[in-house]
SENU-331817 format. One record per residue: y, z, x of N, C-alpha, C, O in turn. Coordinates in steps of 0.1 Angstrom, whole numbers, plus 5000, padded with zeros to 4 digits. Layout:
BEGIN
+------+------+------+------+------+------+------+------+------+------+------+------+
!  nyy !  nzz !  nxx ! cayy ! cazz ! caxx !  cyy !  czz !  cxx !  oyy !  ozz !  oxx !
+------+------+------+------+------+------+------+------+------+------+------+------+
!    Y !    Z !    X !    Y !    Z !    X !    Y !    Z !    X !    Y !    Z !    X !
...
+------+------+------+------+------+------+------+------+------+------+------+------+
***
This chain:
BEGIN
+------+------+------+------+------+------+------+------+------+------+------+------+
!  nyy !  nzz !  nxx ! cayy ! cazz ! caxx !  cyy !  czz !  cxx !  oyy !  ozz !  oxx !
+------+------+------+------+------+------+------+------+------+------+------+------+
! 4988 ! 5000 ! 5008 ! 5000 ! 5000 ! 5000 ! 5013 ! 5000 ! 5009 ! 5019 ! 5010 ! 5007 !
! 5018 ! 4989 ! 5018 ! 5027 ! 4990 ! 5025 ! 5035 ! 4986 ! 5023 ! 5045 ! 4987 ! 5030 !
! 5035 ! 4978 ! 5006 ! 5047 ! 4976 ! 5000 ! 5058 ! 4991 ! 4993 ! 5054 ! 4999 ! 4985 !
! 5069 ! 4989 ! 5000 ! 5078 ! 5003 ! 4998 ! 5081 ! 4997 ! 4984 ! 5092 ! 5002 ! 4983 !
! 5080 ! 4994 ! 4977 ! 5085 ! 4990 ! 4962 ! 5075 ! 4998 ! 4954 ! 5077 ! 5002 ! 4943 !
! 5068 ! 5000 ! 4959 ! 5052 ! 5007 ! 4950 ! 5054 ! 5022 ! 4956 ! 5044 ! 5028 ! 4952 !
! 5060 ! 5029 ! 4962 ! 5063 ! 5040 ! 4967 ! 5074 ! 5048 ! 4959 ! 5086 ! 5045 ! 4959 !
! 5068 ! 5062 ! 4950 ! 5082 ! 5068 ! 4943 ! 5090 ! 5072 ! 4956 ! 5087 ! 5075 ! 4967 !
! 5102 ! 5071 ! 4950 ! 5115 ! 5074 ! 4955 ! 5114 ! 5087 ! 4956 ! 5114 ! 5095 ! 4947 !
! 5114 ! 5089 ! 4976 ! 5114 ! 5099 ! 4976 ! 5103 ! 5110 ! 4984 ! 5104 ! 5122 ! 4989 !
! 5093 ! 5101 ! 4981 ! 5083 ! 5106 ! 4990 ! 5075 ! 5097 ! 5001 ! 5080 ! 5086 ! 5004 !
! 5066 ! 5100 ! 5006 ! 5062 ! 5092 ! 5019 ! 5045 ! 5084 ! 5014 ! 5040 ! 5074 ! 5017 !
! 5041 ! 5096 ! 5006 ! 5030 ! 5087 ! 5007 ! 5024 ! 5084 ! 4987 ! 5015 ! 5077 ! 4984 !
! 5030 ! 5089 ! 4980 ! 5028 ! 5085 ! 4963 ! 5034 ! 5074 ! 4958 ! 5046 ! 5071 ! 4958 !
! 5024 ! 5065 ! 4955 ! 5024 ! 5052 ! 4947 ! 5033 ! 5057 ! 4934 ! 5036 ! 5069 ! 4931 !
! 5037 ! 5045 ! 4928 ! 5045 ! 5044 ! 4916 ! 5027 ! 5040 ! 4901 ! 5026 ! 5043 ! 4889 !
! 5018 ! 5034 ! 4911 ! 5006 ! 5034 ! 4903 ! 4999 ! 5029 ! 4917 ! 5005 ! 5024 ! 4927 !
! 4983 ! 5032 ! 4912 ! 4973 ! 5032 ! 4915 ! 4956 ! 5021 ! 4909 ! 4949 ! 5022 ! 4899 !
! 4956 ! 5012 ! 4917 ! 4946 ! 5007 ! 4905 ! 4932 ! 5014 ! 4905 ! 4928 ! 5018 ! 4916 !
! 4926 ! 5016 ! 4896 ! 4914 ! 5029 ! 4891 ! 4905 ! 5028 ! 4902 ! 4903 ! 5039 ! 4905 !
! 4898 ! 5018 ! 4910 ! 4890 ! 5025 ! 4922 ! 4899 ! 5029 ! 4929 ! 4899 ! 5041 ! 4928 !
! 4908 ! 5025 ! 4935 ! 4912 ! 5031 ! 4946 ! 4920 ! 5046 ! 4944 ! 4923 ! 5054 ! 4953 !
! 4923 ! 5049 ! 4928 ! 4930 ! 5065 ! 4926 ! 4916 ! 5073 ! 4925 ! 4915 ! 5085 ! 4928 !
! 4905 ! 5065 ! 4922 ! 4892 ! 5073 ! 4925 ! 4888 ! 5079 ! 4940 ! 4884 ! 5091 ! 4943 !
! 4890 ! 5069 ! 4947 ! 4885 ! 5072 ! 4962 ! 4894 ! 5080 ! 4965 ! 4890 ! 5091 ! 4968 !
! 4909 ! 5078 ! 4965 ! 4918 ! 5089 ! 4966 ! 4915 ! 5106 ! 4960 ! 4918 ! 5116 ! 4966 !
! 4911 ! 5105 ! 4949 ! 4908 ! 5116 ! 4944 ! 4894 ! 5125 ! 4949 ! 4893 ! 5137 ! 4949 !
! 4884 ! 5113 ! 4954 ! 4874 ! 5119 ! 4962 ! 4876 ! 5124 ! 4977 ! 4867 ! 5124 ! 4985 !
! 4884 ! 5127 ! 4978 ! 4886 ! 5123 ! 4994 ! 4896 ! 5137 ! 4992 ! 4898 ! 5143 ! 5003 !
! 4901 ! 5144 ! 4983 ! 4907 ! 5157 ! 4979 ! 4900 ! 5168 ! 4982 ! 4896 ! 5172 ! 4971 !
! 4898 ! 5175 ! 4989 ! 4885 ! 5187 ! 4992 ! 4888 ! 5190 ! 4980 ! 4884 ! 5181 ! 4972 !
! 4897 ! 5201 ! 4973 ! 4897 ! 5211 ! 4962 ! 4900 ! 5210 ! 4952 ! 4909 ! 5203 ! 4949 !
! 4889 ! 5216 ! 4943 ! 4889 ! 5211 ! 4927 ! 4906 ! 5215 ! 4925 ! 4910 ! 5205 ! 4920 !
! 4914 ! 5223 ! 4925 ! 4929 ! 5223 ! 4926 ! 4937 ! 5217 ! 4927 ! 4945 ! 5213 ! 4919 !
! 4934 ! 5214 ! 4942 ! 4941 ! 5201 ! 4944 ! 4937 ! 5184 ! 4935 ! 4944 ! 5175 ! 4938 !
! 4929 ! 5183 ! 4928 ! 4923 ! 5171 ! 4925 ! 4930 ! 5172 ! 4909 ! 4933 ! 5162 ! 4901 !
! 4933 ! 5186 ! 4906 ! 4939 ! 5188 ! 4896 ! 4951 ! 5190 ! 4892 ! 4954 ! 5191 ! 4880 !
! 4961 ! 5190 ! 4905 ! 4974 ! 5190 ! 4908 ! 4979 ! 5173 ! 4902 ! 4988 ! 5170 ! 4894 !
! 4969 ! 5164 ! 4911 ! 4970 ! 5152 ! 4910 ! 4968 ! 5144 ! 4899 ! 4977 ! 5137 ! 4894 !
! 4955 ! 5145 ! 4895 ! 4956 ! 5142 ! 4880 ! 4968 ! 5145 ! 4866 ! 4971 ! 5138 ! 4857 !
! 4973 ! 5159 ! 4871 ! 4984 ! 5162 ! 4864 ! 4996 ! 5152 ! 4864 ! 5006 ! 5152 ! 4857 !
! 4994 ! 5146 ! 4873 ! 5012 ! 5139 ! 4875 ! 5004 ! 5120 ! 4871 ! 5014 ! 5111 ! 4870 !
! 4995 ! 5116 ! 4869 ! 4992 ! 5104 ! 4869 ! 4982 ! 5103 ! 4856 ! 4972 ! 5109 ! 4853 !
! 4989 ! 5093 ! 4849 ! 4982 ! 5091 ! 4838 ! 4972 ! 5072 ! 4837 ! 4977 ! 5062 ! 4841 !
! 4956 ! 5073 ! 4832 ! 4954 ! 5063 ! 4833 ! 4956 ! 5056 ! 4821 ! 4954 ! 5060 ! 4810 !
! 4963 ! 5038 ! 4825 ! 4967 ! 5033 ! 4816 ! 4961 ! 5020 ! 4820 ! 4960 ! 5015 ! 4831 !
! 4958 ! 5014 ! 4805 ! 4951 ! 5004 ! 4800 ! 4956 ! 4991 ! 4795 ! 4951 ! 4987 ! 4785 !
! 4968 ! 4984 ! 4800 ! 4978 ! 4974 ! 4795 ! 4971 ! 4968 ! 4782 ! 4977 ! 4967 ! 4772 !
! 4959 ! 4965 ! 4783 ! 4954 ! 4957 ! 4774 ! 4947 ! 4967 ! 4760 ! 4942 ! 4961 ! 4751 !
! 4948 ! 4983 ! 4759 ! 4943 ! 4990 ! 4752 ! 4954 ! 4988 ! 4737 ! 4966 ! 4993 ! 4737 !
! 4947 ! 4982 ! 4725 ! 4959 ! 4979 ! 4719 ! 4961 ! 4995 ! 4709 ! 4968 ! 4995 ! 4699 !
! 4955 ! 5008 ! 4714 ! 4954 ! 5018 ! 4703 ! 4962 ! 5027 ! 4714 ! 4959 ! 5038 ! 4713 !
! 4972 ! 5025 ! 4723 ! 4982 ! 5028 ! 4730 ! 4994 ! 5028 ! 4724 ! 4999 ! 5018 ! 4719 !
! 5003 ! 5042 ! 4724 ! 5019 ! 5038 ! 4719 ! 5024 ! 5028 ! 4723 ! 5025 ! 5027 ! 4736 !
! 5031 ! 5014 ! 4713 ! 5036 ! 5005 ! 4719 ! 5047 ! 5014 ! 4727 ! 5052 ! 5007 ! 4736 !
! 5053 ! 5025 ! 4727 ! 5068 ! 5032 ! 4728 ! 5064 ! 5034 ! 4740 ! 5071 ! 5030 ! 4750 !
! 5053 ! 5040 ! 4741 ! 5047 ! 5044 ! 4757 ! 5049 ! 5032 ! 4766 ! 5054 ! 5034 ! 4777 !
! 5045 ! 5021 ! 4761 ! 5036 ! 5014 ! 4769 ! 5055 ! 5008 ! 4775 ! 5059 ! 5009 ! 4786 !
! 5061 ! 5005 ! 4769 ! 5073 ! 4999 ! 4769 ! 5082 ! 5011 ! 4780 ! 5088 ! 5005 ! 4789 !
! 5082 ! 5023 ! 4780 ! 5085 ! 5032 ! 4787 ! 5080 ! 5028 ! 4802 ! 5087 ! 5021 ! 4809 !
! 5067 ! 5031 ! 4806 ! 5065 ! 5027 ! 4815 ! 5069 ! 5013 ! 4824 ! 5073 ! 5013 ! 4836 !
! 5068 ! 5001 ! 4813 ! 5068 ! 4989 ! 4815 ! 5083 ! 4991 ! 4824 ! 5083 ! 4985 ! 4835 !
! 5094 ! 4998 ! 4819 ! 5108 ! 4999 ! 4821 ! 5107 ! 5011 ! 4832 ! 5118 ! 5014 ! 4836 !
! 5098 ! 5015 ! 4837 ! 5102 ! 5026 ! 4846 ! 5096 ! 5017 ! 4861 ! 5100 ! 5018 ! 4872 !
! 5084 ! 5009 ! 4855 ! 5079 ! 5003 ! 4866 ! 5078 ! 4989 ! 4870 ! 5068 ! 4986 ! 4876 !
! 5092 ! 4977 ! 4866 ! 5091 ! 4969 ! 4861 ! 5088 ! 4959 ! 4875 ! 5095 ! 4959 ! 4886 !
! 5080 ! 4952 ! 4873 ! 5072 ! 4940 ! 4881 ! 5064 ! 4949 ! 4889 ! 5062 ! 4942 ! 4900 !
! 5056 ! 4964 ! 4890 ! 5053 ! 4972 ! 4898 ! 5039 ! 4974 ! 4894 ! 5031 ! 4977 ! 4902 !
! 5035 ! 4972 ! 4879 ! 5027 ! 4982 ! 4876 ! 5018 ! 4975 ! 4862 ! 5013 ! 4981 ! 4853 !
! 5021 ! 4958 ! 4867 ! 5017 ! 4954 ! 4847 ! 5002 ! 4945 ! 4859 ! 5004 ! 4935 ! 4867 !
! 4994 ! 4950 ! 4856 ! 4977 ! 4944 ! 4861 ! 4971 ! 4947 ! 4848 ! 4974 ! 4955 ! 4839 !
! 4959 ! 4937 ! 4849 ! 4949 ! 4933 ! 4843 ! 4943 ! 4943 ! 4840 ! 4941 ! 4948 ! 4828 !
! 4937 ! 4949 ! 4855 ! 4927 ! 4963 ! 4859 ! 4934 ! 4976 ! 4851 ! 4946 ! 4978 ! 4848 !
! 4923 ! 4986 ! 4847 ! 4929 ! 4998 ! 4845 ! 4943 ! 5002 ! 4856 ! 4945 ! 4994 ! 4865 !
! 4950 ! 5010 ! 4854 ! 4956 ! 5016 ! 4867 ! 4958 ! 5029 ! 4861 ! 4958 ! 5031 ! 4849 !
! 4960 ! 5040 ! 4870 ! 4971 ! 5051 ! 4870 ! 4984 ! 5052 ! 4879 ! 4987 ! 5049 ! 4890 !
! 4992 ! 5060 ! 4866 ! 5005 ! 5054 ! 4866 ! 5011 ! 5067 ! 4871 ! 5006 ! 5077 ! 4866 !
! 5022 ! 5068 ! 4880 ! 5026 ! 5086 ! 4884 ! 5038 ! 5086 ! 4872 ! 5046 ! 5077 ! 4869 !
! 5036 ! 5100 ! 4866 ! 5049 ! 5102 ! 4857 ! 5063 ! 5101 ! 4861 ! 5067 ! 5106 ! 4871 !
! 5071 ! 5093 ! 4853 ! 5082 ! 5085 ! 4852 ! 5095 ! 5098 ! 4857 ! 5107 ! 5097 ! 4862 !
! 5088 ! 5109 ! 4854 ! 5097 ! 5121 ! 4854 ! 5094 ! 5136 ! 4864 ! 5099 ! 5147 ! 4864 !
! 5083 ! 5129 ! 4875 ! 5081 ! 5135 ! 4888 ! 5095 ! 5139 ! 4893 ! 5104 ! 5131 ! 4895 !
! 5096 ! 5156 ! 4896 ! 5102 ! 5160 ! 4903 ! 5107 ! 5161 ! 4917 ! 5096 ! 5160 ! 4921 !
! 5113 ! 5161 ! 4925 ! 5114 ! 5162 ! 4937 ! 5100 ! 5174 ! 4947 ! 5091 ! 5173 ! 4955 !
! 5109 ! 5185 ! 4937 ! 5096 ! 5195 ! 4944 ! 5079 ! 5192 ! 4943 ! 5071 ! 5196 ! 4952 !
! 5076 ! 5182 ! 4930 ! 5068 ! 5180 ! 4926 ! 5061 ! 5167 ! 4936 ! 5049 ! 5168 ! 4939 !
! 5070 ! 5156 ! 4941 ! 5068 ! 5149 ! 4948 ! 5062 ! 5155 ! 4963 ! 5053 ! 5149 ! 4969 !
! 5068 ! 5167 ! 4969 ! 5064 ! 5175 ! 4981 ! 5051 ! 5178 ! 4981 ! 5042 ! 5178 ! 4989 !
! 5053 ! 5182 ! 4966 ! 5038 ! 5188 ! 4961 ! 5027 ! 5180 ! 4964 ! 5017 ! 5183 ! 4971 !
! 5029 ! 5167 ! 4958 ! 5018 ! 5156 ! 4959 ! 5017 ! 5146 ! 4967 ! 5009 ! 5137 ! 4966 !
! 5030 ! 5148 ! 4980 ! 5026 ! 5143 ! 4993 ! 5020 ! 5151 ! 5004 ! 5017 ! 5148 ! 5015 !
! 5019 ! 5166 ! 4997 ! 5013 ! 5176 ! 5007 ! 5000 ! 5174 ! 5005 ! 4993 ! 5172 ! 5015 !
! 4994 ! 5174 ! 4990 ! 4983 ! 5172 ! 4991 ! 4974 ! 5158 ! 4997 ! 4962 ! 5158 ! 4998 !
! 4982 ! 5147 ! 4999 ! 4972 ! 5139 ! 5005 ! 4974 ! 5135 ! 5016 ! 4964 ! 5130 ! 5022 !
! 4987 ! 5137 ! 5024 ! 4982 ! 5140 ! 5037 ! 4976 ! 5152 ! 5044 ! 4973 ! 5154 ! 5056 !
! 4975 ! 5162 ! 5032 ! 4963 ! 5175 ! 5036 ! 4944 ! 5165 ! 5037 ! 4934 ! 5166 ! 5044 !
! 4948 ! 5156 ! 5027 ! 4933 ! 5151 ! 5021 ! 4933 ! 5139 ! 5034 ! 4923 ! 5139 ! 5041 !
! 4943 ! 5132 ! 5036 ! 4939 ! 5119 ! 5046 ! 4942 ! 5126 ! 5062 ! 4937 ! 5120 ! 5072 !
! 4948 ! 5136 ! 5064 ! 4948 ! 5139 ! 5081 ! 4967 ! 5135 ! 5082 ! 4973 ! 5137 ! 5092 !
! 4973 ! 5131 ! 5072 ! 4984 ! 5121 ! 5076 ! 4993 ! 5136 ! 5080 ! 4990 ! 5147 ! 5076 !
! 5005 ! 5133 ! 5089 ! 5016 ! 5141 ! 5096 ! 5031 ! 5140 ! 5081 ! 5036 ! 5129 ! 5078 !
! 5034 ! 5153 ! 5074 ! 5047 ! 5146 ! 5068 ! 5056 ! 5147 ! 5074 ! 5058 ! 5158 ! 5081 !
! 5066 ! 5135 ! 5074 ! 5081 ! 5142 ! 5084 ! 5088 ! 5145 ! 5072 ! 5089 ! 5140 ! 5061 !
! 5095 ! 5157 ! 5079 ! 5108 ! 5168 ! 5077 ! 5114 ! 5163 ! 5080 ! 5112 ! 5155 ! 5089 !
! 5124 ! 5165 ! 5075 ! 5141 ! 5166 ! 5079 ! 5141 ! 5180 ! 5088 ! 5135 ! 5190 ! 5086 !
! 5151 ! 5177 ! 5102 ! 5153 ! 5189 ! 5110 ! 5161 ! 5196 ! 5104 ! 5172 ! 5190 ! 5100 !
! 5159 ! 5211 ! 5101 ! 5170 ! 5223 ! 5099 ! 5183 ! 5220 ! 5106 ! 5185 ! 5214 ! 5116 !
! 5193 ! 5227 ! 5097 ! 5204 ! 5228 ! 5102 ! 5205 ! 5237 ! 5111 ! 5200 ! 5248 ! 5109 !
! 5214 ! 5235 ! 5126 ! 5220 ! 5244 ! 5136 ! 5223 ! 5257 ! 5126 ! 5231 ! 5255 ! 5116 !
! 5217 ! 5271 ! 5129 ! 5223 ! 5281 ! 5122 ! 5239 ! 5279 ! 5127 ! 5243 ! 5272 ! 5136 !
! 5247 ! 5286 ! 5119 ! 5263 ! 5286 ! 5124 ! 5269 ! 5276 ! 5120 ! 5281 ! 5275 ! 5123 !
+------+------+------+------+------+------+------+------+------+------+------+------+
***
């Protein structure tokens, strides 16, 4: 996923969506049933072609993720309304899960 267009704003390593194998292997690759539950919480799976879907929903997303996120394939989609802290949250967990380094911002000089 080295396209930065597919990256929420904001974080280093969270897709804006996921297509359904690959948020699987992602999710397998989570040691802790917690953490797998943290994740699931922020990503909903969605079915473009499911016609018993709120059209309201489906239009929501379509507008949150526009040219990012309309495939064929199942995908999961990260909530439109991911917080900042919540973003730390769920780039901590998968570079806990993949080995990956997050960069910080350096502290300010006290004084």
């Amino acid at each position: 996923y080295g396209d930065g267009g597919l990256i929420v704003p904001g974080s280093q390593y969270i897709c804006r969506a996921y297509e359904k194998t690959d948020f699987e292997l992602i999710r397998e690759a989570i040691a802790t049933e917690e953490y797998r539950l943290k994740l699931d919480a922020f990503f909903d799976r969605i079915e473009f072609k499911d016609l018993t879907l709120d059209p309201a929903r489906l239009d929501e997303i379509r507008a949150g993720n526009e040219g990012k996120t309309e495939y064929e394939d199942p995908v999961y989609i990260c909530d439109l309304k991911v917080t900042d802290k919540e973003i730390v949250l769920l780039d901590t967990v998968l570079a806990e899960a993949f080995g990956l380094q997050l960069e910080t911002a350096e502290p300010a000089p006290a004084g």
